[in-house]
C-alpha positions as CSV (number, residue, x, y, z in Angstrom):
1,X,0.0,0.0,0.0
2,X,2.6,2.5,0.7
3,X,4.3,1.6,-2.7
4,X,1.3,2.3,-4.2
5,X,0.9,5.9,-2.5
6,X,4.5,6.5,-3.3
7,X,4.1,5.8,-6.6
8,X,0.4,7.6,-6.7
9,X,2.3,10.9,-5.3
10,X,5.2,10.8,-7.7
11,X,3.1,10.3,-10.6
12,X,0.9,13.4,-9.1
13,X,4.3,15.5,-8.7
14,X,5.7,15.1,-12.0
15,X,2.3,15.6,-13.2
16,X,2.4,19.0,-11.9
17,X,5.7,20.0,-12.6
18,X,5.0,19.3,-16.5
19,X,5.9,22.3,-18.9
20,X,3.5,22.8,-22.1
21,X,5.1,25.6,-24.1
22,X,2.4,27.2,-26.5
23,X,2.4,29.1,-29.4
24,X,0.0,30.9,-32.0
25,X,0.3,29.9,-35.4
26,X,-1.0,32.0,-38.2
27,X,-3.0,28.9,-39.4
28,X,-2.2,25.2,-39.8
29,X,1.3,23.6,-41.9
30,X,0.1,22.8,-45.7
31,X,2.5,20.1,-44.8
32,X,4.9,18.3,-42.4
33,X,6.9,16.5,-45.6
34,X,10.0,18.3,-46.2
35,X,11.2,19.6,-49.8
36,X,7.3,20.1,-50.4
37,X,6.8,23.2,-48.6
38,X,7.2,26.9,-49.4
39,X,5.0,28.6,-46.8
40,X,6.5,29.9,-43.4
41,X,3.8,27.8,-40.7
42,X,5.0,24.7,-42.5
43,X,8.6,25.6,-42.0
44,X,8.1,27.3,-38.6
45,X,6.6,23.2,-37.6
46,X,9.2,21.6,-39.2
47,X,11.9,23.2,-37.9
48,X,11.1,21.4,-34.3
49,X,10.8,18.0,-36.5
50,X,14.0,18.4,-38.8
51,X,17.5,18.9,-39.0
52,X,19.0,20.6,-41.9
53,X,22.3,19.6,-43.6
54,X,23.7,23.1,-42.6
55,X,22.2,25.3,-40.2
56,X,21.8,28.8,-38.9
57,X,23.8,30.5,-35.9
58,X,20.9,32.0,-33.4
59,X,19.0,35.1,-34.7
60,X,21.5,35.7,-37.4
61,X,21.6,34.4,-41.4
62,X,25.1,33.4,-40.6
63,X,25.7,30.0,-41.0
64,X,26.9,26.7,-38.7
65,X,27.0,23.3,-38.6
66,X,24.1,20.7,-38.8
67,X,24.0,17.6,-39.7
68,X,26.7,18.2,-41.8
69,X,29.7,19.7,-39.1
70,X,31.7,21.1,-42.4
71,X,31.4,21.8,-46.1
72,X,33.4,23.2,-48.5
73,X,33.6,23.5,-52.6
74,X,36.4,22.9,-55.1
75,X,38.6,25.8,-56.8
76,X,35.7,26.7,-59.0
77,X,32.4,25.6,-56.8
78,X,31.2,23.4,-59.2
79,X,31.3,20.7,-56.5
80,X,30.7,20.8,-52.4
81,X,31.9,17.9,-49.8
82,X,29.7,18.0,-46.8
83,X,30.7,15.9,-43.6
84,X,28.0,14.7,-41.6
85,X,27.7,14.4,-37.9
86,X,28.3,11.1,-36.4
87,X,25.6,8.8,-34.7
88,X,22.9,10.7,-34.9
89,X,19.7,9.0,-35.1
90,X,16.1,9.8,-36.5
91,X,13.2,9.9,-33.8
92,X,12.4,6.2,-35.5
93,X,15.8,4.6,-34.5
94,X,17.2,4.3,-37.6
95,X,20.5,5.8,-39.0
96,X,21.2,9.3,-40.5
97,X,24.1,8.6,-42.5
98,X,24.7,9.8,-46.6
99,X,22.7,7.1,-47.5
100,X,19.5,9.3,-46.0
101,X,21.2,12.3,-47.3
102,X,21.2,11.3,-50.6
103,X,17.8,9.7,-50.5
104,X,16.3,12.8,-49.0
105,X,18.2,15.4,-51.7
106,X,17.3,12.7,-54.7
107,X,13.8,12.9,-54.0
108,X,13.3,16.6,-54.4
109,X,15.6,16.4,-57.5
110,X,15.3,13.2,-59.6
111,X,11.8,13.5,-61.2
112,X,12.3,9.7,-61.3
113,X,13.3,8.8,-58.2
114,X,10.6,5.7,-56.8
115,X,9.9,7.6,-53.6
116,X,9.3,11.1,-54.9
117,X,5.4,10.5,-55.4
118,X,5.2,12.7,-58.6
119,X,2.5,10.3,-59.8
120,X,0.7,11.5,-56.1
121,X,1.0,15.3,-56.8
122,X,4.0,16.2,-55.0
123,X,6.0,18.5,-56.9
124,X,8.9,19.5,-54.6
125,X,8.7,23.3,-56.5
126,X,11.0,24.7,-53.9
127,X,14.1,22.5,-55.4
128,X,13.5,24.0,-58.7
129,X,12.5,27.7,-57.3
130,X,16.0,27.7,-55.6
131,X,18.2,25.3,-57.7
132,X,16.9,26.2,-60.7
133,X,15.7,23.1,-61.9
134,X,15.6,19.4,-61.9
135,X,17.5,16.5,-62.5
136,X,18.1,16.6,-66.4
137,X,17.5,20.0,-66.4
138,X,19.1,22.4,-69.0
139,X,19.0,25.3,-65.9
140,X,19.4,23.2,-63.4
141,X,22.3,23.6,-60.5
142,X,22.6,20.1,-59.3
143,X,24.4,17.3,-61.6
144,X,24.7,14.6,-59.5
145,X,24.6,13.7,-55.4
146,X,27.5,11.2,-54.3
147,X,27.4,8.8,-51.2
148,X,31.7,9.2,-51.1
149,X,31.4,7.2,-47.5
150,X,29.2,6.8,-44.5
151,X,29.9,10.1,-43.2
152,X,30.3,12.4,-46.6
153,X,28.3,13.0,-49.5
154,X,28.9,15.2,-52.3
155,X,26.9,17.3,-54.5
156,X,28.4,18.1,-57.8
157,X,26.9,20.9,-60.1
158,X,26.4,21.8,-64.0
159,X,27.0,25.5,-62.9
160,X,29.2,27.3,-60.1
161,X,27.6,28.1,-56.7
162,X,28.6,30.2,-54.0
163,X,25.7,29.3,-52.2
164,X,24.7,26.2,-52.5
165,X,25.3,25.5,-48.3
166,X,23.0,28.4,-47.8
167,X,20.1,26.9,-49.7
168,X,20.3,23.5,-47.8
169,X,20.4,25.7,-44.8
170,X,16.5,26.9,-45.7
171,X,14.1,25.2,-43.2
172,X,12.6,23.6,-46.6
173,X,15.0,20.9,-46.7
174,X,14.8,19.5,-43.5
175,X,16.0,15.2,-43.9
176,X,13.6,12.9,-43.2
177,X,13.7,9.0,-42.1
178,X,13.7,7.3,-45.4
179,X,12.5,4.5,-43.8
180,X,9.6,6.5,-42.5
181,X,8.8,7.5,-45.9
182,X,9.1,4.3,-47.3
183,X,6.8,3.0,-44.8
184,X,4.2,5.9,-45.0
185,X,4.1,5.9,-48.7
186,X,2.0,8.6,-50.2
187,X,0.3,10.0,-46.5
188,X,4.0,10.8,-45.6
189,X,3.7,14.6,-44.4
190,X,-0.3,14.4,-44.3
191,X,-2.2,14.4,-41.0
192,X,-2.9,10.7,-41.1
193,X,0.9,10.2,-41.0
194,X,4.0,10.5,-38.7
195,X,6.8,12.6,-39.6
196,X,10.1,11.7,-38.7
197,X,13.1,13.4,-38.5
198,X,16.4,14.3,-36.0
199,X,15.6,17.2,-34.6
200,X,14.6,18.1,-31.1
201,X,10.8,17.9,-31.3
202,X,9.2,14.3,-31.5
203,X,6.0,14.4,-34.0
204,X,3.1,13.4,-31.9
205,X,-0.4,14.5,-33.6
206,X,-2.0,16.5,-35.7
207,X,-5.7,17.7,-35.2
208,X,-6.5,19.7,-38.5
209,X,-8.0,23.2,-38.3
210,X,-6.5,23.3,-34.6
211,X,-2.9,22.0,-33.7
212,X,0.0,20.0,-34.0
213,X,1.7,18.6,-30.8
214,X,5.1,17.3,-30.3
215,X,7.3,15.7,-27.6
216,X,10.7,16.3,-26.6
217,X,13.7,15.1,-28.3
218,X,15.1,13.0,-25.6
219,X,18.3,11.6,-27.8
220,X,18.4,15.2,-29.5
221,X,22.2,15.2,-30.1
222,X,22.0,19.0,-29.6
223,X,20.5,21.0,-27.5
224,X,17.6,19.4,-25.8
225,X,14.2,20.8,-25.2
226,X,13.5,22.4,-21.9
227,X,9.6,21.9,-22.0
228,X,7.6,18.4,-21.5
229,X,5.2,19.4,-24.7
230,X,5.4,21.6,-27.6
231,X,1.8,22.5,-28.8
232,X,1.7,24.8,-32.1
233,X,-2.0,26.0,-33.0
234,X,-3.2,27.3,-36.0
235,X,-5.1,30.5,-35.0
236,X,-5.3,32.6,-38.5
237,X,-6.8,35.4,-37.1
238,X,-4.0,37.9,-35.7
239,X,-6.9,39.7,-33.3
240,X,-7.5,36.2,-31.5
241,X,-3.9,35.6,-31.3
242,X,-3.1,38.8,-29.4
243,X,-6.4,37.9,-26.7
244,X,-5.1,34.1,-26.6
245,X,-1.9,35.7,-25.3
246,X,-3.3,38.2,-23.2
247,X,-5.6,35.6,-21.4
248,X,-2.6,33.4,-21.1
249,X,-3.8,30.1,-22.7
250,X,-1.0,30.6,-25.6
251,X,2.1,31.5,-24.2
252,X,4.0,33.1,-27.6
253,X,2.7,34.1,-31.1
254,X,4.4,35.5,-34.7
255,X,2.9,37.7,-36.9
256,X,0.2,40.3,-35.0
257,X,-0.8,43.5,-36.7
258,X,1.4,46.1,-36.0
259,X,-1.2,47.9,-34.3
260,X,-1.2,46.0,-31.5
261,X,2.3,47.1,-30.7
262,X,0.3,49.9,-28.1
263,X,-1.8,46.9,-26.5
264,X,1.3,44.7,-26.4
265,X,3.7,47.2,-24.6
266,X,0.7,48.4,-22.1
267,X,0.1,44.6,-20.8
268,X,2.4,43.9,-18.0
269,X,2.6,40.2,-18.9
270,X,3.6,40.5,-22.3
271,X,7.2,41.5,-24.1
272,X,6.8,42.6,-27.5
273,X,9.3,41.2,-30.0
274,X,10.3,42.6,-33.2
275,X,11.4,40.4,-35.7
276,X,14.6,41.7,-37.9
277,X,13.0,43.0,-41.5
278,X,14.2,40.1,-43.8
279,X,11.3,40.1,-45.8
280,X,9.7,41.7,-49.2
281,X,5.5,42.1,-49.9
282,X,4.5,42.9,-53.3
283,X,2.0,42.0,-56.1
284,X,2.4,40.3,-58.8
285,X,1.1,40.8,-62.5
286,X,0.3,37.8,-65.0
287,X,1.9,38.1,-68.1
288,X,-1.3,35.4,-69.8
289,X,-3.9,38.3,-68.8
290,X,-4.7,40.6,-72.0
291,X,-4.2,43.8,-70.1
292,X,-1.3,43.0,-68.2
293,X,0.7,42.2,-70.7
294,X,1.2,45.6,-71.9
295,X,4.3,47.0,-70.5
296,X,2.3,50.4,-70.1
297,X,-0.8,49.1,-68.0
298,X,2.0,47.0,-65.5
299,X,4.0,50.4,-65.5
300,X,0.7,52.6,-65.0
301,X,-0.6,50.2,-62.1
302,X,2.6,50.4,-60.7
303,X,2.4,54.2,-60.5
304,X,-1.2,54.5,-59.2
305,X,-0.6,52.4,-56.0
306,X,0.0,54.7,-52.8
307,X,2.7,52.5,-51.5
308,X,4.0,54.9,-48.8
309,X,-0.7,55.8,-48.0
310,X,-0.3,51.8,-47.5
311,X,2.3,51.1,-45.6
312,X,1.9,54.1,-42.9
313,X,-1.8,53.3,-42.8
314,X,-1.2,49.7,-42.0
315,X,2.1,48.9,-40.7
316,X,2.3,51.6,-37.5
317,X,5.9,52.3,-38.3
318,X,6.9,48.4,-38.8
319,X,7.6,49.0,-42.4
320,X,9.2,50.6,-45.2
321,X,8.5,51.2,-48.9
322,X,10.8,51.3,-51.9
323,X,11.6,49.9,-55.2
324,X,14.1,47.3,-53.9
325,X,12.7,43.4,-54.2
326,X,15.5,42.7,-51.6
327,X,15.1,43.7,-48.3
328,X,17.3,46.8,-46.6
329,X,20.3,44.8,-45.1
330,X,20.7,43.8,-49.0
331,X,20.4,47.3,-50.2
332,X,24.0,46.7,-51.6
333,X,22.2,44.6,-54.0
334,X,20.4,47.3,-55.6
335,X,21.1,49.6,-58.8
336,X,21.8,53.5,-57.8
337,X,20.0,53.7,-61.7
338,X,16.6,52.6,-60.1
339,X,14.2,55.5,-58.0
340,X,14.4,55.4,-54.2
341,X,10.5,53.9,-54.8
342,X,8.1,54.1,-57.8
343,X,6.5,57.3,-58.6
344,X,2.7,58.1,-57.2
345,X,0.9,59.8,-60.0
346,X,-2.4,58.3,-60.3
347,X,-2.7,61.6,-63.2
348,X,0.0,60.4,-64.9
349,X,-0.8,56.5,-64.4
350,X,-4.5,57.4,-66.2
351,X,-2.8,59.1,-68.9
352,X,-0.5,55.9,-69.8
353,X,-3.4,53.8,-69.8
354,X,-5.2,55.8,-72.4
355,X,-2.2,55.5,-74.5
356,X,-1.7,51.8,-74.0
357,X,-5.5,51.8,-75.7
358,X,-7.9,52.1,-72.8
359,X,-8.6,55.0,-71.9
360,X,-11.8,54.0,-70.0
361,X,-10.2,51.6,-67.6
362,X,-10.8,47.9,-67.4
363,X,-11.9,45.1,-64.6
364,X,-9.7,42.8,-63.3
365,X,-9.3,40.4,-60.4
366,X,-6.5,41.2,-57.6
367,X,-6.5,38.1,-54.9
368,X,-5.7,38.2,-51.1
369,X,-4.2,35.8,-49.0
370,X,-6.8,34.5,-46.0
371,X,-4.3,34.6,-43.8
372,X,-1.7,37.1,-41.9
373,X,1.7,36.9,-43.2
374,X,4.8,38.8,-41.7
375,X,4.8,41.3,-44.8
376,X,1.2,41.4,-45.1
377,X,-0.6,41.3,-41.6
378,X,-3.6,42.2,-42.9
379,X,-4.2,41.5,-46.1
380,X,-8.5,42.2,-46.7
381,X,-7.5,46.1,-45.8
382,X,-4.6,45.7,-47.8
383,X,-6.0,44.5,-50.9
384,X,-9.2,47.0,-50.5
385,X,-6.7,50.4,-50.2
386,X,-4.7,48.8,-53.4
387,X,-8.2,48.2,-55.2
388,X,-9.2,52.3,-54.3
389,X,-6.3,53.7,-55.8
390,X,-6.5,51.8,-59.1
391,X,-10.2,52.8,-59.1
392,X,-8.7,56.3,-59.4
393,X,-7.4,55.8,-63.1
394,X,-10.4,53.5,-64.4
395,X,-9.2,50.3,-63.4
396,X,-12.3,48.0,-61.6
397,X,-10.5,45.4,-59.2
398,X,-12.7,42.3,-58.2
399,X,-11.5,41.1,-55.1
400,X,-11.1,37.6,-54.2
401,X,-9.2,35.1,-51.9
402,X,-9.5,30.9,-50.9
403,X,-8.4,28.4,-49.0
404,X,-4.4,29.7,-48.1
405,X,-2.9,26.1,-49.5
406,X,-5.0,26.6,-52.8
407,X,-3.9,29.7,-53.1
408,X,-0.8,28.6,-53.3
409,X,-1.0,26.0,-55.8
410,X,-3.6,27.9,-58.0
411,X,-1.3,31.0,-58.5
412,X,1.2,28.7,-60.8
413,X,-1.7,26.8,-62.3
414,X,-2.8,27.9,-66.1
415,X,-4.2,30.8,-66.5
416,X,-3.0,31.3,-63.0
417,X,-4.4,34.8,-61.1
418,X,-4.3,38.5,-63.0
419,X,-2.9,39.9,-60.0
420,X,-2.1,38.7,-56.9
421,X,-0.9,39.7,-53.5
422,X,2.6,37.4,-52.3
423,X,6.0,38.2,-50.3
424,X,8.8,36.2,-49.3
425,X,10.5,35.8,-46.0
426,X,14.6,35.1,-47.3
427,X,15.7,31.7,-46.3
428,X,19.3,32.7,-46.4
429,X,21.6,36.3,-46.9
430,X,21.9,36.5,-49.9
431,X,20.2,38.7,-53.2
432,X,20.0,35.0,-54.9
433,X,17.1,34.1,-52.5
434,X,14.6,36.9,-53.1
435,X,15.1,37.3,-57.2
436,X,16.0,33.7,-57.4
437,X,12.9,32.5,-55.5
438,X,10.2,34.5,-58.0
439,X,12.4,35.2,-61.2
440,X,13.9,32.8,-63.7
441,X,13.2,29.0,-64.5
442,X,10.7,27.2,-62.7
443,X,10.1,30.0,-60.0
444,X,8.0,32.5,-62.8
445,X,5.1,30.6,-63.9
446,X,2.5,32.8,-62.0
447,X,3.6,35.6,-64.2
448,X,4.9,33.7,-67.3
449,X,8.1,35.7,-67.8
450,X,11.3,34.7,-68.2
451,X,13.1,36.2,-70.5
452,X,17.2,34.7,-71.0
453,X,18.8,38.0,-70.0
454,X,17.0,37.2,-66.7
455,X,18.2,33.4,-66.5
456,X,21.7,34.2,-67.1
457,X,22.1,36.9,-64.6
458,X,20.4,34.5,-62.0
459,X,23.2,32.3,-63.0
460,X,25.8,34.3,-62.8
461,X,24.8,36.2,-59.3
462,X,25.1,32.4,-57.7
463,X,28.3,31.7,-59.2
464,X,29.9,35.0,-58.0
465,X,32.4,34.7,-55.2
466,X,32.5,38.4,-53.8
467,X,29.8,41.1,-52.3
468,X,31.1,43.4,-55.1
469,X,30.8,40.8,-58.0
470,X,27.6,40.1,-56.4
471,X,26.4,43.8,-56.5
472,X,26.9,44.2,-60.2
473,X,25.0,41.1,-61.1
474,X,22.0,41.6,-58.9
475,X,21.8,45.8,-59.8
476,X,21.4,44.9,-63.6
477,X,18.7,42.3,-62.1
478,X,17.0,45.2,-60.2
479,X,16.8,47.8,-63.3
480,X,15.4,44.9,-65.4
481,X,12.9,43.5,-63.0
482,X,11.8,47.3,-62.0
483,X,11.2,48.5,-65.4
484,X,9.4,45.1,-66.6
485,X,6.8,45.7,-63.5
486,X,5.5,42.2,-63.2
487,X,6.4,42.3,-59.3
488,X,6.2,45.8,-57.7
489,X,7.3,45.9,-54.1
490,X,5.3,47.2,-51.6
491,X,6.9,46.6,-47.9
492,X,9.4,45.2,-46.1
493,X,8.2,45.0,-42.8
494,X,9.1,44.1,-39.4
495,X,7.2,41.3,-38.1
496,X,5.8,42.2,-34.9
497,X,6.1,39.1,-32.7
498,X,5.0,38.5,-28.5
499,X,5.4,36.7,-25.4
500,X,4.1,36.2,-21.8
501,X,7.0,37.9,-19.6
502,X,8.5,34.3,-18.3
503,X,9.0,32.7,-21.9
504,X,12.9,32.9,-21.5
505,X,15.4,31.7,-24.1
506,X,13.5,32.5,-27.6
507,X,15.7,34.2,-29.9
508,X,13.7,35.1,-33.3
509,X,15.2,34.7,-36.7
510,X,15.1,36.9,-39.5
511,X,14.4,33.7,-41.4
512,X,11.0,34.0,-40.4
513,X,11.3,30.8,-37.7
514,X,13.6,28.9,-35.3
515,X,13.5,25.6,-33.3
516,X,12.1,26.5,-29.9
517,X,14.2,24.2,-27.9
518,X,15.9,26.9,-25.9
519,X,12.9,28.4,-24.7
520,X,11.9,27.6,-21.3
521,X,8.7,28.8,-19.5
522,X,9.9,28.8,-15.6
523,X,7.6,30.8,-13.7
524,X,4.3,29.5,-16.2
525,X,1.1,28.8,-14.5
């Protein structure tokens, strides 16, 4: 009987002292399967699952070691050696060695390889986005990936690349348990499977519409988690995050308006945290649409939009407009030949269009994501200022929005929208990610332009060693891209983040997310 009570008490005290560390999503992952991701919830989730090949230092776009402890290129990067960490096992048991590497990088790149699920509708668009292609690919970066040894692989490339450890840094590519895959088939990454990786979080479950819950890491052979649960729920709206935390039943959130910076500093029990500005918001303009494809009517939308109205109106001081694609700490990037920001002049903007042959306007549809993102908080309002000023000059803007992961596929499906609202969140520092993420082979589709001139300079920013071989590149990039108008900037903001007063150890990347295994939650109640 005593052994019983003993037993009875313990269980009651550890019970107790149980952490649950909580945070506000801006809705629900469109997937837990890495290499088929390219929004920031299904990154921010798998970046507790999975472990990258390369990694990130804390808060910074620096890089350090993951799973691979070094890396480096021959004399001409045209090939990298990466050396992986040694016994480091996936959540399943089973090895991470470069046979998992390989199996994990083949099935983003090899359209052929058994386990990619093509036939299934996976399409692993990131790899192309950012490595220009696919295996067999005219534009593609990657030429081969060689197992040298248990403990090194090697990617070898058709093209130079300065930045080729960068891009396997990007919380896209986290490596999965091939056996888990195998096993899953198909499912792998949906909520009716388990995703399985090395990193410090433990998948658990995954209630759709509400959260996903993980478990510590116990083997992690990092850092370890310093909280018995990690619950990540999808709250879109950015008005219920901000009462959640106030009320105490989520204990950190991303992405709040920035009006609630006031409401945020006021609250005793919450620290407001600004995320460094890594980001760019803009709209895009599809090349397929009859009006849009005039050169004029892009330029004269361009010019009617009251970027600077916008972004004072609905950032609170969290954002800046300019012409710039990349964001501020890549300025260096940008060509002294291009305006400070594109000219307001809704006069001059309705005089264009009557030269480009309509004079009375035209309707077209501009579509909003349902959901807060860091450059766009709020995009309804958003959309509806942007749809006033280019009522101004004649042009009749049908508003419409859907499901957030629909949205994402239907923008790059035939016809594709007329104009849409998008941004980007850089994965790594460098001008590569932001023009090579939406310009150039297999990342252009929603517009349908790529012109050569556009491909080669892509190709010759990655291969460039220097900042000042860079700049030149990426400046002729910027005058072509800002005359052309089929992306026109409108912020880069600075995502306005919180937490209750006892969350401890969370240091916020510019990347957009972090693994939140240093955070404790000592004091929580």
């Amino acid at each position: 009987m005593k052994k019983l009570l003993l037993t009875a008490l313990l269980s009651t005290l550890s019970a107790a002292s149980a952490t649950t560390l909580v945070f506000g999503g801006n809705g629900e992952p469109v997937s837990l399967e890495s290499g088929n991701i390219t929004d920031g919830i299904s990154i921010l989730v798998q970046r507790q699952i999975y472990d990258t090949l390369v990694d990130f230092k804390a808060g910074s776009t620096d890089l350090a070691p993951g799973l691979a402890t070094s890396w480096k290129p021959n004399a001409n990067n045209t090939s990298w050696t990466f050396t992986l960490r040694k016994n480091v096992r996936f959540h399943d048991g089973t090895a991470m060695n470069a046979d998992a590497i390989v199996f994990n990088l083949s099935r983003w790149w090899d359209k052929a390889h058994p386990y990619g699920f093509r036939d299934q509708g996976r399409t692993f668009e990131i790899m192309g986005e950012l490595l220009g292609g696919y295996k067999g690919d005219a534009t593609a970066v990657i030429k081969n990936i060689v197992k040298v040894n248990d403990t090194t692989v090697r990617i070898d490339l058709n093209k130079p690349s300065s930045v080729l450890p960068n891009v396997l840094a990007a919380g896209y590519f986290g490596i999965a348990s091939p056996a888990a895959i195998k096993k899953e088939g198909a499912k792998y990454g949906t909520p009716a499977s388990k995703p399985v990786g090395t990193g410090p979080f433990i998948f658990q479950s995954w209630r759709t519409g509400d959260r996903v819950t993980l478990l510590p890491n116990k083997l992690y052979w990092g850092s370890k988690a310093k909280v018995d649960q990690l619950i990540i729920r999808s709250i879109k709206d950015a008005s219920q995050r901000l009462n959640e935390l106030k009320a105490g039943t989520i204990d950190f959130a991303n992405d709040l308006t920035p009006d609630s910076l006031k409401s945020v500093q006021a609250d005793k029990n919450l620290l407001a945290v600004k995320r460094p500005s890594f980001n760019v918001g803009f709209v895009s303009m599809n090349n397929r649409n009859q009006y849009l494809k005039n050169q004029q009517v892009r330029q004269a939308i361009s010019m009617a939009i009251n970027k600077k109205a916008i972004v004072d109106a609905f950032w609170n001081g969290l954002g800046v407009s300019n012409a710039s694609f990349v964001p501020p700490v890549l300025e260096w990037a940008n060509s002294s030949k291009v305006p400070a920001d594109y000219k307001f002049d809704p006069a001059a903007a309705k005089k264009m269009l009557a030269e480009a042959g309509y004079p009375n306007g035209f309707s077209i549809d501009l579509w909003y994501m349902p959901v807060s993102r860091p450059y766009f908080p709020t995009p309804k309002p958003i959309a509806e200022a942007i749809a006033a000023d280019l009522s101004a000059i004649g042009v009749k803007v049908n508003l419409k929005t859907e499901d957030w992961a629909k949205y994402l596929e239907d923008r790059n499906k035939e016809p594709g929208f007329d104009m849409y609202m998008i941004g980007w969140t850089g994965d790594y520092g460098d001008p590569d990610n932001f023009y090579g993420a939406y310009y150039g082979s297999n990342a252009s589709d929603d517009i349908n332009w790529n012109p050569a001139n556009v491909e080669t300079l892509l190709q010759q920013g990655r291969a460039a060693a220097t900042q000042d071989a860079k700049a030149k590149i990426y400046g002729q990039l910027h005058e072509l891209t800002y005359n052309a108008a089929y992306r026109v900037p409108v912020v880069h903001s600075q995502p306005l983040a919180a937490a209750r007063t006892y969350v401890k150890g969370w240091v916020p990347s510019p990347l957009g997310s972090e693994p939140f295994n240093t955070i404790t939650v000592t004091g929580k109640k």
